[in-house]
Backbone as ProteinMPNN parsed JSONL, in Angstrom:
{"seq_chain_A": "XXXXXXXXXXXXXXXXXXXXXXXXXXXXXXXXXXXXXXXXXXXXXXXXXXXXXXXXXXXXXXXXXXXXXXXXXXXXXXXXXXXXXXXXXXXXXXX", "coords_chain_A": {"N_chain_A": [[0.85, -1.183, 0.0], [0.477, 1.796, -0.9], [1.312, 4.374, 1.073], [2.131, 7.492, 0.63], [0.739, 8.218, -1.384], [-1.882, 10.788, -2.638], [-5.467, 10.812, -1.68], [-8.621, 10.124, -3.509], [-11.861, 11.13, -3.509], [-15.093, 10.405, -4.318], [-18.384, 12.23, -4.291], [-21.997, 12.128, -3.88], [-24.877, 13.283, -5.612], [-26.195, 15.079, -4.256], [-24.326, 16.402, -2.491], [-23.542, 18.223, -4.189], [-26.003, 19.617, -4.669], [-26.303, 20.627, -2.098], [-23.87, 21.99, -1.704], [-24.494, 24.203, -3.324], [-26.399, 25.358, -2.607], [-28.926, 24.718, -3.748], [-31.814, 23.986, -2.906], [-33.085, 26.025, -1.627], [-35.065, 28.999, -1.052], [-34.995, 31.25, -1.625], [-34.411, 33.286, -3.587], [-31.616, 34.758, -4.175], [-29.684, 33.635, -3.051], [-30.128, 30.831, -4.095], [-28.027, 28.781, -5.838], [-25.437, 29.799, -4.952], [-22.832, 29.212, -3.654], [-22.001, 27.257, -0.074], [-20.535, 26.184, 2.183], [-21.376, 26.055, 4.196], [-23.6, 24.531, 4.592], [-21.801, 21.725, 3.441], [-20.201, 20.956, 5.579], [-19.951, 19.053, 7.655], [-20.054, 16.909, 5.652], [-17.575, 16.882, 4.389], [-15.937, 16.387, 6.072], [-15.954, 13.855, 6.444], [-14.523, 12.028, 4.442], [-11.789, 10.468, 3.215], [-9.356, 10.015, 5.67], [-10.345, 12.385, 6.812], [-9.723, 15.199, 6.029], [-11.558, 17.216, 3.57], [-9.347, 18.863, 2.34], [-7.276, 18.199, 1.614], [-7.155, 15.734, 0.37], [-6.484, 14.831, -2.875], [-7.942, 14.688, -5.563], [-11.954, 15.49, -6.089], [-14.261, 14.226, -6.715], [-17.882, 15.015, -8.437], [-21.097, 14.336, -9.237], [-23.459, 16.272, -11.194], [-27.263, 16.723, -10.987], [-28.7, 18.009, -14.141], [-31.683, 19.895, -13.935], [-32.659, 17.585, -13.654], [-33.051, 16.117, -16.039], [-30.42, 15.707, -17.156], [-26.885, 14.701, -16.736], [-24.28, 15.789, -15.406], [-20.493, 16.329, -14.745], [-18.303, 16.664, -12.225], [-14.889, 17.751, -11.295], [-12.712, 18.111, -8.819], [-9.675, 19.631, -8.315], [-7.857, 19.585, -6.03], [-5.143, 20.307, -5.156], [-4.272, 21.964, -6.941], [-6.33, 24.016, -6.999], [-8.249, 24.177, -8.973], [-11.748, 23.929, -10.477], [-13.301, 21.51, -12.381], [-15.484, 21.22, -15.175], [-17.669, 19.037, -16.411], [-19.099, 18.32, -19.501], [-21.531, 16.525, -21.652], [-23.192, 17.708, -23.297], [-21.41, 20.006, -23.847], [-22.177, 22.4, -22.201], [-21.487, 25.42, -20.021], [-21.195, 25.281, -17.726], [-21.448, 27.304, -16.262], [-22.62, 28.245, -13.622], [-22.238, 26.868, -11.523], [-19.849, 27.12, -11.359], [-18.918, 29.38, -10.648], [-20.0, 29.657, -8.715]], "CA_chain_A": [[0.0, 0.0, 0.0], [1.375, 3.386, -0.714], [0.948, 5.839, 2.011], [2.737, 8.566, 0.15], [-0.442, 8.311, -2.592], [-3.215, 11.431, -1.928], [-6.321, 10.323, -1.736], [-9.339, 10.666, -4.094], [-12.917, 10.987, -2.689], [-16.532, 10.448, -5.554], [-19.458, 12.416, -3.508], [-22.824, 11.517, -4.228], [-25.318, 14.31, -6.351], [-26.4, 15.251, -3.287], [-23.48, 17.156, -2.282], [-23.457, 19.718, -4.868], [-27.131, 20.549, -4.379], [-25.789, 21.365, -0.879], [-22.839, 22.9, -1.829], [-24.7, 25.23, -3.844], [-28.095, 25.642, -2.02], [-29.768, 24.507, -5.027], [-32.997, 24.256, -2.578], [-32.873, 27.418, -1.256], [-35.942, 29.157, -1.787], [-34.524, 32.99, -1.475], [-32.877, 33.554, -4.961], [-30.642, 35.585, -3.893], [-28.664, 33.067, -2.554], [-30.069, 29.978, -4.995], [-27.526, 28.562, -6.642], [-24.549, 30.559, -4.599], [-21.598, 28.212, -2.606], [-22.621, 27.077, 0.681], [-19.873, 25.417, 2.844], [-21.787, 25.29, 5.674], [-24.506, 23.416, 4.395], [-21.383, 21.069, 3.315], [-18.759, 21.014, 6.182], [-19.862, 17.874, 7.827], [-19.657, 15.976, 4.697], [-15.814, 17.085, 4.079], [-14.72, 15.501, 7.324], [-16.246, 12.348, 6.196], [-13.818, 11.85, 3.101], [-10.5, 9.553, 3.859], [-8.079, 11.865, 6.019], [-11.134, 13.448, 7.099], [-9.713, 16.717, 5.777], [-11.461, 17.304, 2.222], [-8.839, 19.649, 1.543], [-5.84, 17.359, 1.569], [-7.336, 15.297, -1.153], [-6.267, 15.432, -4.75], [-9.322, 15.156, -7.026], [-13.102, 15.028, -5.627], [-15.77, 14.175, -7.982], [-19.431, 14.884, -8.253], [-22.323, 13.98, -10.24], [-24.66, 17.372, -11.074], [-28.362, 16.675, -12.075], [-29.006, 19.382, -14.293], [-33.182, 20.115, -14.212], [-33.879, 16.315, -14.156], [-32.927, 15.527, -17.306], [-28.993, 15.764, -18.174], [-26.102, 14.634, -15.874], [-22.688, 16.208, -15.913], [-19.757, 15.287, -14.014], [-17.324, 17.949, -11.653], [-13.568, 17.018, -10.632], [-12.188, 19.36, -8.158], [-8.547, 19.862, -8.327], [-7.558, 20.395, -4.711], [-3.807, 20.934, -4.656], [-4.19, 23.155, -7.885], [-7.361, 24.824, -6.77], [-9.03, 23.681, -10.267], [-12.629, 23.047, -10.796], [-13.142, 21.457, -14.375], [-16.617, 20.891, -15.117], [-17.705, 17.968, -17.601], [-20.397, 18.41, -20.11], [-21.434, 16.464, -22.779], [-23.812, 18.617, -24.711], [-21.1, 21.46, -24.099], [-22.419, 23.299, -21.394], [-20.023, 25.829, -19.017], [-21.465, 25.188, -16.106], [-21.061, 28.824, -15.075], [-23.45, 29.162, -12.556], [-21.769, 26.083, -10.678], [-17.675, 27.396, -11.774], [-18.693, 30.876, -10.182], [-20.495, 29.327, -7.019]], "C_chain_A": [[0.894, 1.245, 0.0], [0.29, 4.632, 0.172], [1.063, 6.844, 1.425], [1.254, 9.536, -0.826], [-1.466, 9.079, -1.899], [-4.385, 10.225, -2.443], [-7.666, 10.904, -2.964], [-10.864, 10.166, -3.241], [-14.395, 11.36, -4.009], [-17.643, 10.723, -4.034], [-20.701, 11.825, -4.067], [-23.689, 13.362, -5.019], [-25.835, 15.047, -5.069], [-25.323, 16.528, -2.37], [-23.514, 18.017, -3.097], [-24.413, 20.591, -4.945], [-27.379, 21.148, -3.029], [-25.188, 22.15, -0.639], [-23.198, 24.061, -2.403], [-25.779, 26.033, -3.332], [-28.946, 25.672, -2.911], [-31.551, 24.686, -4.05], [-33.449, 25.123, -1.772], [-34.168, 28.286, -1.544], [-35.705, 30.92, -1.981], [-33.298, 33.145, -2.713], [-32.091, 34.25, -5.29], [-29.472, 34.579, -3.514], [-28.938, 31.463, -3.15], [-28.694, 29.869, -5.822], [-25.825, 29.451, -6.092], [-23.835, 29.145, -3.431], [-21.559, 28.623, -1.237], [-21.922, 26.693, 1.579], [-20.356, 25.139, 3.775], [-22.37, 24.36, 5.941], [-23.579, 21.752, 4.09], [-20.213, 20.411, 4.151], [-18.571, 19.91, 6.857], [-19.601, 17.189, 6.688], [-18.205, 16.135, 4.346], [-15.564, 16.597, 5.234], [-14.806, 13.934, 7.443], [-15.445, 11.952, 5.091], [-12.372, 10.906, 4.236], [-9.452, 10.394, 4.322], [-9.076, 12.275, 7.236], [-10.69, 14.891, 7.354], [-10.214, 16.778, 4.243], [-10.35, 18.084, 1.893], [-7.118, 19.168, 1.504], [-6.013, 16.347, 0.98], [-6.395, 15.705, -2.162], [-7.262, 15.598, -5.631], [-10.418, 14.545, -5.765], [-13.999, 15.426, -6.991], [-17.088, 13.815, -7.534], [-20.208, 14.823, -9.111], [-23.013, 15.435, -9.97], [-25.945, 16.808, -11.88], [-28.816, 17.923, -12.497], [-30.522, 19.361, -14.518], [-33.851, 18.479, -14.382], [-33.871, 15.911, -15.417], [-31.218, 15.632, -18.0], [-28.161, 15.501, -16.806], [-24.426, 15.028, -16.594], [-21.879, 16.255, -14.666], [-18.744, 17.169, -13.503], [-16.283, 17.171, -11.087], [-13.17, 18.249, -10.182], [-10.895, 19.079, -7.747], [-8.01, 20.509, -6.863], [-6.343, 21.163, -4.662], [-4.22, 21.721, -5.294], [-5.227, 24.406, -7.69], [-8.099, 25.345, -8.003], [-10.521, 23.377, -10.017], [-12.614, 22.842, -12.013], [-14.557, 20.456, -14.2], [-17.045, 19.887, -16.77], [-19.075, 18.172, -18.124], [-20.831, 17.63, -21.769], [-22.157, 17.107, -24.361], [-23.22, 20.089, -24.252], [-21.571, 22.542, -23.281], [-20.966, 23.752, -20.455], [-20.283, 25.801, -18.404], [-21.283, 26.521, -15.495], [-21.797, 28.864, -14.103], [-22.969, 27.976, -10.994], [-20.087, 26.236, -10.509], [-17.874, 28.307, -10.459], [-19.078, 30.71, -8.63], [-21.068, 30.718, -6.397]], "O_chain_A": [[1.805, 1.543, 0.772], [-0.739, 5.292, 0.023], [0.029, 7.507, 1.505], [0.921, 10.717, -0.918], [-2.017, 8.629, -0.895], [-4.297, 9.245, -3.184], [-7.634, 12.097, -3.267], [-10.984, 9.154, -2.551], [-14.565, 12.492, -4.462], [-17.78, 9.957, -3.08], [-20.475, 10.891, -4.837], [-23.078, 14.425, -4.907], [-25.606, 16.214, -5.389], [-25.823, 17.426, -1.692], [-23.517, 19.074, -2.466], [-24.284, 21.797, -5.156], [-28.297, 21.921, -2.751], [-25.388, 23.004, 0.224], [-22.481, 25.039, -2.193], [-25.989, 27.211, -3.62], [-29.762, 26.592, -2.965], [-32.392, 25.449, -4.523], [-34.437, 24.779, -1.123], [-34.332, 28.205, -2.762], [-36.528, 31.601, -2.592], [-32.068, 33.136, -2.777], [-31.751, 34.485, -6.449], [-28.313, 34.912, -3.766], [-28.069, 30.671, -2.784], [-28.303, 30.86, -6.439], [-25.062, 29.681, -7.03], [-24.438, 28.399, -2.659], [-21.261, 29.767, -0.896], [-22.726, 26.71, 2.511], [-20.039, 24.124, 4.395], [-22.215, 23.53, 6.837], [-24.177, 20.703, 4.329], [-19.432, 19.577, 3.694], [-17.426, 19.466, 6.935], [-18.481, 16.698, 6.823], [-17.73, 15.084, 3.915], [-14.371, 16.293, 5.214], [-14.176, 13.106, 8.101], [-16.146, 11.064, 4.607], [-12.176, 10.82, 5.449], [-8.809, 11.23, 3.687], [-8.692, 12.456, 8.391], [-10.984, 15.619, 8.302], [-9.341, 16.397, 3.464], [-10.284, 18.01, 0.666], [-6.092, 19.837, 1.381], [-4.97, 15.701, 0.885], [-5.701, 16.721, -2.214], [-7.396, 16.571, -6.373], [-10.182, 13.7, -4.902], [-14.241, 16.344, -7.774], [-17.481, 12.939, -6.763], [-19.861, 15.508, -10.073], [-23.165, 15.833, -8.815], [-25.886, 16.483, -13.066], [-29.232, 18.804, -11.745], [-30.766, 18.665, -15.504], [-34.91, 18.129, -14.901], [-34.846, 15.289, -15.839], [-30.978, 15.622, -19.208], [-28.621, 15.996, -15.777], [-23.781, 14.753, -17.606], [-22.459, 16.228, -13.58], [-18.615, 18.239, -14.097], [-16.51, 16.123, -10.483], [-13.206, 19.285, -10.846], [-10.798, 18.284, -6.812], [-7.807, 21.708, -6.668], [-6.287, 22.331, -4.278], [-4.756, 22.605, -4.625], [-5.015, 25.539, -8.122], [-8.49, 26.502, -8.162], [-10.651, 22.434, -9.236], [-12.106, 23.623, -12.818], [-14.739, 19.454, -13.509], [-16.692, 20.158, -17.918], [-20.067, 18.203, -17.395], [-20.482, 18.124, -22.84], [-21.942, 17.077, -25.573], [-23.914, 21.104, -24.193], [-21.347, 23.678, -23.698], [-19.946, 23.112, -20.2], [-19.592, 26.542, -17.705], [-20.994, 26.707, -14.313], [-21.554, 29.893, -13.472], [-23.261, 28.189, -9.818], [-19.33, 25.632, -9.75], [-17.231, 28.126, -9.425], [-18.667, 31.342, -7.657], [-21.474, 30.754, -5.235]]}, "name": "protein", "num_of_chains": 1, "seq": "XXXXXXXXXXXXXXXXXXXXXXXXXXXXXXXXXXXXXXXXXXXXXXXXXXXXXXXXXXXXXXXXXXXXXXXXXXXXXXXXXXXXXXXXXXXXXXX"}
């Protein structure tokens, strides 16, 4: 086993509609980055520090009908958002 090796951590879709406050009903803050709503779930990752990871990946459902994929670049402080019909995900980049 290599110790040396960071760790990688796959959340569930669930996490990003937390992370963002997707159910939020004050749209002012819909769709805006949430950590609080997510801070227990980062101590649950292997380490239990999310931020001493290397890559975390999440599933986004977009509206119930399209799934696209997020890898978050910890050391580099990268998100890179996956789309296959080409979307920029801005409203999930900008948080």
């Amino acid at each position: 086993k290599d110790t040396e090796r960071k760790r990688s951590h796959f959340f569930n879709s669930f996490f990003a509609q937390a992370m963002f406050d997707l159910k939020n009903d004050d749209d002012d803050l819909k769709g805006k980055y949430n950590y609080n709503n997510v801070r227990a779930w980062s101590k649950k990752v292997p380490g239990g520090n999310i931020f001493k990871l290397k890559y975390v990946f999440c599933p986004i459902n977009i509206d119930n009908i399209h799934w696209v994929g997020v890898c978050m670049f910890m050391e580099q402080k990268i998100i890179e958002y996956f789309d296959s019909l080409s979307g920029s995900g801005s409203r999930y980049l900008k948080g």
